[in-house]
C-alpha positions in Angstrom: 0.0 0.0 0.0 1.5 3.5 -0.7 1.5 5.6 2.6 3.3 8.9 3.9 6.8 7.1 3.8 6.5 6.5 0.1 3.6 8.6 -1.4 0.4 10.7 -0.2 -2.5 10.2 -2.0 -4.4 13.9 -2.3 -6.9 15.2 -4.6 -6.0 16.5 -7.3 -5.7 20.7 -7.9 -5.5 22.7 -10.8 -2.1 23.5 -10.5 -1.4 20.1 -11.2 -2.9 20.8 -14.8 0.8 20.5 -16.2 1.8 17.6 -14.2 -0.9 15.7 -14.9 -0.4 16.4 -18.9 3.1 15.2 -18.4 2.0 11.6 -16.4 -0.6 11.2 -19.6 2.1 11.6 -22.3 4.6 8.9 -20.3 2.1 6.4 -19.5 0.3 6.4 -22.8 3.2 6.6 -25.0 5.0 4.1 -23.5 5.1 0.5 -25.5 3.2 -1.4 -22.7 1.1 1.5 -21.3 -2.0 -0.5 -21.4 -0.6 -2.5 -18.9 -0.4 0.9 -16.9 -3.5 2.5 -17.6 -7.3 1.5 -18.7 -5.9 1.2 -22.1 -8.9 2.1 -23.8 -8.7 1.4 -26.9 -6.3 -1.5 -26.5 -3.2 -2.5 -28.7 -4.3 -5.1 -31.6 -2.0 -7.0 -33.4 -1.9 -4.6 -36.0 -0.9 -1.9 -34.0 -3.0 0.8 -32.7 -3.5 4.1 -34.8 -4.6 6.3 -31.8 -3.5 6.9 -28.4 -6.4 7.0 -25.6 -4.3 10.3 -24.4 -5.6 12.1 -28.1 -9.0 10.7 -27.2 -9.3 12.3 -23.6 -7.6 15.8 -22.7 -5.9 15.2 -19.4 -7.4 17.5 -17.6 -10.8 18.4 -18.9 -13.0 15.4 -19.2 -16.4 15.0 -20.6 -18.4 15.7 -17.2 -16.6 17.5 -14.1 -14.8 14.5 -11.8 -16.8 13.5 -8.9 -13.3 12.5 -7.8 -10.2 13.0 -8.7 -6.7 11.4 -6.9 -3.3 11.1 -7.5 -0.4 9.9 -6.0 2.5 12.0 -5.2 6.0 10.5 -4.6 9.4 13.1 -4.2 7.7 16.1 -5.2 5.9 14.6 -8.3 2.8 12.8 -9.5 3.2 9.4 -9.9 -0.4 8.4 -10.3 -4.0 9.2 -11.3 -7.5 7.9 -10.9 -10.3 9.7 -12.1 -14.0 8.8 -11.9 -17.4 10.9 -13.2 -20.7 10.4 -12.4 -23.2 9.0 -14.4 -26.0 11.8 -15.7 -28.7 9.2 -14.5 -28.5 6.7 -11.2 -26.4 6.8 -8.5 -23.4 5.4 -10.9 -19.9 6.4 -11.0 -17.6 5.5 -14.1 -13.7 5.6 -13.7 -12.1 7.3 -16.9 -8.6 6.8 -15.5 -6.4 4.7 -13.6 -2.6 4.9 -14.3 0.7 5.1 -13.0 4.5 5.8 -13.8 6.5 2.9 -15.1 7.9 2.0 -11.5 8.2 -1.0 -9.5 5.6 0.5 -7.3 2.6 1.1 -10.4 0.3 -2.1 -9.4 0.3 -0.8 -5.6 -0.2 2.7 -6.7 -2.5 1.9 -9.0 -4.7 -0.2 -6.4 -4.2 2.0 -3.8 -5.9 5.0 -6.1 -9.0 2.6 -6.7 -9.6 1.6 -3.5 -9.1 5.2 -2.4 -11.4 6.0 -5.0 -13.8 3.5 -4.6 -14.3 4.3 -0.1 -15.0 7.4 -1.5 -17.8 6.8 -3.8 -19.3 4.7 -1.2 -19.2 7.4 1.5 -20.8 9.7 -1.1 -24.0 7.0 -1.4 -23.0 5.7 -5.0 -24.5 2.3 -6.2 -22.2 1.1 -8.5 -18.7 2.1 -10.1 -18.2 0.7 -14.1 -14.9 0.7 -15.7 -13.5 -0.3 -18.6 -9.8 -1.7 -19.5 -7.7 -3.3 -21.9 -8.3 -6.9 -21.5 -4.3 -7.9 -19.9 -4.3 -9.7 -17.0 -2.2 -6.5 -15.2 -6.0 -4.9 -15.3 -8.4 -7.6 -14.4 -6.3 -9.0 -11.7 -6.3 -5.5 -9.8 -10.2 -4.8 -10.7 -10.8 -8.2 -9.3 -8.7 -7.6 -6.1 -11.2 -5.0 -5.6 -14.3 -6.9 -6.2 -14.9 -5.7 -10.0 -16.9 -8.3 -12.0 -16.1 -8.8 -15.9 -19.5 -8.9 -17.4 -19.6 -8.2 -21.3 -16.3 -7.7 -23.8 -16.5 -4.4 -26.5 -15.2 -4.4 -29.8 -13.6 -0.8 -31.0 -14.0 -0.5 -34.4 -12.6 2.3 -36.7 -13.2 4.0 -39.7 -10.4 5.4 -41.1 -10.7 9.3 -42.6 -11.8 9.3 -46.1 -11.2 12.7 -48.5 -15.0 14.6 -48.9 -16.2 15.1 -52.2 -15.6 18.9 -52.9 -13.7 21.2 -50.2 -15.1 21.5 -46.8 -17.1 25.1 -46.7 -16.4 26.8 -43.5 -19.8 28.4 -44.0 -21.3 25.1 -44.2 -19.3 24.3 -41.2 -20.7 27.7 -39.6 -23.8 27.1 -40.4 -24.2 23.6 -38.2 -22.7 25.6 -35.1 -21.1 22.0 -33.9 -19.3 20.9 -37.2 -21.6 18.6 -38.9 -23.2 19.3 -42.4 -26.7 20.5 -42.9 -29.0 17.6 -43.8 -29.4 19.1 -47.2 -25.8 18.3 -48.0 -24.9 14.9 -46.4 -26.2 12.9 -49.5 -22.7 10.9 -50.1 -22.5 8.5 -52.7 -19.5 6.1 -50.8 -21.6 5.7 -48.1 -25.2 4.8 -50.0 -23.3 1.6 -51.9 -20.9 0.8 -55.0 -24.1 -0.3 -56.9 -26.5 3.1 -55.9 -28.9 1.5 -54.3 -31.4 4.2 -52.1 -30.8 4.8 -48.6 -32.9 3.1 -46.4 -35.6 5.5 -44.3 -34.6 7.0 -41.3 -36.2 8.7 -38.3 -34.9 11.2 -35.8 -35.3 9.1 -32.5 -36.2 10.9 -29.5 -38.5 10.7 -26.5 -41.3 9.2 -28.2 -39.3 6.2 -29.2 -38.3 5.2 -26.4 -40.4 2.3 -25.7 -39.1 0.7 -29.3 -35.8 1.3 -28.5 -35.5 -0.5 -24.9 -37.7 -3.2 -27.1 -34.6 -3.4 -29.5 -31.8 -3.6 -26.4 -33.5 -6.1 -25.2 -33.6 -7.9 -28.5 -29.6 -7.5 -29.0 -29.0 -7.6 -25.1 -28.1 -11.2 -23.4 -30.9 -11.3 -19.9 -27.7 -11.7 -17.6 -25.8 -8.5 -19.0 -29.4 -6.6 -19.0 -29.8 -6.8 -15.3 -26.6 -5.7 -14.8 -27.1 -2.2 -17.0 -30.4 -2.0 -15.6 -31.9 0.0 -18.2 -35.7 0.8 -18.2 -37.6 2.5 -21.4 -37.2 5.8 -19.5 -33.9 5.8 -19.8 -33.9 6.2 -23.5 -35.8 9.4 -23.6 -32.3 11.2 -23.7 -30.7 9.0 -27.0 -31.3 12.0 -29.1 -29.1 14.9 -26.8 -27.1 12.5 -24.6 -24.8 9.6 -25.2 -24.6 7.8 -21.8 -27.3 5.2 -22.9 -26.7 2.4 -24.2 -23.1 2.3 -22.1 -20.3 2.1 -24.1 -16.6 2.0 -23.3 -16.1 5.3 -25.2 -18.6 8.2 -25.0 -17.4 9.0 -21.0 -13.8 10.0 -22.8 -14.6 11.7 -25.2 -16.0 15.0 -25.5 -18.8 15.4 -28.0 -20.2 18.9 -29.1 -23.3 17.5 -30.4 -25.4 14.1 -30.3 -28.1 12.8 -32.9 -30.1 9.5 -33.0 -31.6 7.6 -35.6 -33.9 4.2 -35.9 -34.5 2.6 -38.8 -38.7 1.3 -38.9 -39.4 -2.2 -39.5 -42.7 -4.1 -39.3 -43.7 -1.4 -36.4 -41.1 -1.7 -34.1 -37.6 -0.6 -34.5 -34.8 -2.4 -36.2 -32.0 -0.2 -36.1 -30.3 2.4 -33.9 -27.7 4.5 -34.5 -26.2 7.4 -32.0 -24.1 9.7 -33.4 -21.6 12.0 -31.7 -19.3 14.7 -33.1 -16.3 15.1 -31.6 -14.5 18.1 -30.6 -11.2 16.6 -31.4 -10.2 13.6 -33.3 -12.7 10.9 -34.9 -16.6 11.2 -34.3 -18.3 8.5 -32.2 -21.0 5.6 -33.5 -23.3 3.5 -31.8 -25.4 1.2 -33.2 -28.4 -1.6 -32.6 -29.2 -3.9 -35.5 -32.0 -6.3 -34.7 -32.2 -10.3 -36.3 -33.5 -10.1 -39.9 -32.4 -6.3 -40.4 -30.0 -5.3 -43.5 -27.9 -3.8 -41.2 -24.9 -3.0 -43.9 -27.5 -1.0 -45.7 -28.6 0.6 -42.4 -25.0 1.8 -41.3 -24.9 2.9 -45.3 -27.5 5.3 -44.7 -26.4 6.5 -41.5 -22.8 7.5 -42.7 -24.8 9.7 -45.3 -26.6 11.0 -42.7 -23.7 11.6 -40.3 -22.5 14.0 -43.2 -18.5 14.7 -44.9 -17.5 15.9 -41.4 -17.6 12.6 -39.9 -16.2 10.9 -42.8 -13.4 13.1 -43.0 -12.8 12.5 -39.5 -12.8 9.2 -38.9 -15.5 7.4 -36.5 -14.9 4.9 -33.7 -17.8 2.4 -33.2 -17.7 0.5 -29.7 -19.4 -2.6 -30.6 -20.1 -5.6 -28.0 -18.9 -9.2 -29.0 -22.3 -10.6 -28.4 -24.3 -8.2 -31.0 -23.2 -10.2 -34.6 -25.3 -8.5 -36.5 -24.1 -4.7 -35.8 -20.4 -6.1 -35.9 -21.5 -7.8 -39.2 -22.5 -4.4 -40.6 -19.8 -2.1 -39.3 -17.2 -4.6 -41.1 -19.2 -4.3 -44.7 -19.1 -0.5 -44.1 -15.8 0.1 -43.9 -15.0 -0.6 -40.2 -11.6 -2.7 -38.9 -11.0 -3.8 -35.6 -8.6 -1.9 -33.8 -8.8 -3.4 -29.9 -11.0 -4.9 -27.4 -11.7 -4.1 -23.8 -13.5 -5.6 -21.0 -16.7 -3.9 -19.3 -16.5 -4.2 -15.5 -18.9 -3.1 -12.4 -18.7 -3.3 -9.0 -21.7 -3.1 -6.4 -21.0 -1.0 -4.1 -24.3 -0.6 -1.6 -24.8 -3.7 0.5 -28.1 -5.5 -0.5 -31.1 -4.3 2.0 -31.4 -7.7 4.3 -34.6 -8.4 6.4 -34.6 -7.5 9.8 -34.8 -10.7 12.1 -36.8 -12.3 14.0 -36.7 -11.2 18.1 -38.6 -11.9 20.6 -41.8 -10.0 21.9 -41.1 -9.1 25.3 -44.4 -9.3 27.9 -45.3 -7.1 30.1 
């Protein structure tokens, strides 16, 4: 365990702004920094095109830190763990856990989650999630801690593809977050080599929501369903948030602006897709496809609705292992694996027990 002799774990302050920049650069740079960090995306074996540290700013994440730690050792920071609270629930997610390349960087390392995690349960949370490259470095000291493994994510990526014409800045003005206008997102690469006619979308919102927890549950295994604990309220917000459905990604990165589409079929919904423009970097892709759906035709007609912006970007596209037919679609559209991590959660309110039996005392 790290204590006074050999580090103080402390919140961390803005003038640690620099510092902190610096320990993201080291550990993330470094050849086995997955092993040091979350890792999110992980390393494939064809090599990783991205860094998590061009994904996430150090020091200004999506949503303000419900707490933030770090470990100082000589007069510098040796290690961070950072975790955000959930916009719905009593959730916390952790969006960082790393430490120097020391002898010391598993006990640092655990020492910041638990310290993190006795301080979310002093605060009344209900559960932390995580995720992290899947190396045993990371599940072993999740585990140590009680974390449960419960579903595996796929990060798919487009690669950047040149627009068709130059990119208008007043076009770009005129969206106020960086994504086209409707009446210009009509791109032939995405609709299909043979020009076959986008499939009909609809703006999902509020109103949707019962269709859309229909279609999660379609695509979602019963087991990892009562983990999320998603109800058809919580898909009210698809349209303006991307917190639901989970996803490895969307708590690093920092979106300016979030759409949602479904795709209609035989009165219920048979595809979802959330869309989320990044500030920096590639834009962000979600996606449900149910059984029976042409969901390479789908994802078609959402890149041409997603507009050049995102095209010319690049997207990332968490997709789970268990949902075949929206990994089946992302590959025909131009998505390649580039890593996989694990999903984790950890319970952190006792369950409510009955109170037992005693004896009436007579008077």
């Amino acid at each position: 365990m790290i204590d006074a002799a050999s580090g103080t774990i402390r919140p961390a302050r803005i003038t640690d702004r620099q510092a902190l920049n610096h320990l993201s650069r080291r550990v993330h740079q470094a050849p086995d920094g997955y092993r040091r960090s979350l890792g999110v995306p992980a390393p494939s074996s064809g090599g990783g095109r991205f860094l998590l540290s061009t994904l996430i700013p150090s020091w200004m994440p999506l949503r303000s830190p419900s707490v933030h730690l770090v470990v100082e050792m000589d007069g510098e920071l040796a290690g961070s763990c950072r975790a955000v609270e959930e916009p719905r629930g009593d959730d916390w997610v952790i969006i960082e856990l790393e430490a120097i390349d020391t002898p010391a960087a598993a006990e640092i390392r655990y020492a910041l989650l638990e310290a993190v995690v006795d301080a979310g349960a002093g605060r009344g949370v209900s559960r932390f999630h995580a995720a992290c490259a899947d190396v045993r470095d990371n599940l072993e000291l999740f585990g140590q801690l009680s974390f449960m493994s419960y579903a595996q994510e796929e990060i798919l990526y487009r690669p950047p593809e040149p627009v068709s014409g130059p990119r208008s800045w007043v076009r770009k003005l005129l969206s106020h977050d960086g994504r086209a206008p409707s009446s210009t997102v009509k791109r032939e690469a995405a609709i299909g080599h043979d020009g076959e006619t986008q499939l009909p979308l609809r703006a999902a919102g509020a109103p949707d929501a019962w269709h859309l927890f229909d279609l999660w549950t379609h695509c979602t295994p019963p087991a990892i369903a009562r983990v999320e604990g998603y109800d058809a309220a919580a898909w009210e917000s698809v349209g303006h948030e991307a917190s639901v459905p989970r996803s490895s990604l969307s708590p690093l990165m920092h979106f300016s602006g979030v759409d949602a589409w479904l795709m209609p079929q035989d009165q219920r919904a048979g595809g979802f897709a959330q869309h989320a423009a990044a500030r920096h970097g590639p834009h962000y892709l979600r996606h449900l496809v149910r059984e029976g759906a042409d969901g390479a035709q789908f994802l078609r007609s959402v890149l041409a609705t997603m507009g050049d912006d995102a095209i010319a970007a690049g997207i990332l596209s968490p997709v789970r292992t268990y949902e075949s037919m929206g990994m089946r679609a992302a590959i025909a559209t131009g998505f390649e694996p580039v890593g996989r991590v694990t999903l984790l959660v950890r319970e952190v309110r006792g369950t409510v027990r009955q109170p037992a039996l005693v004896p009436a005392i007579h008077s």
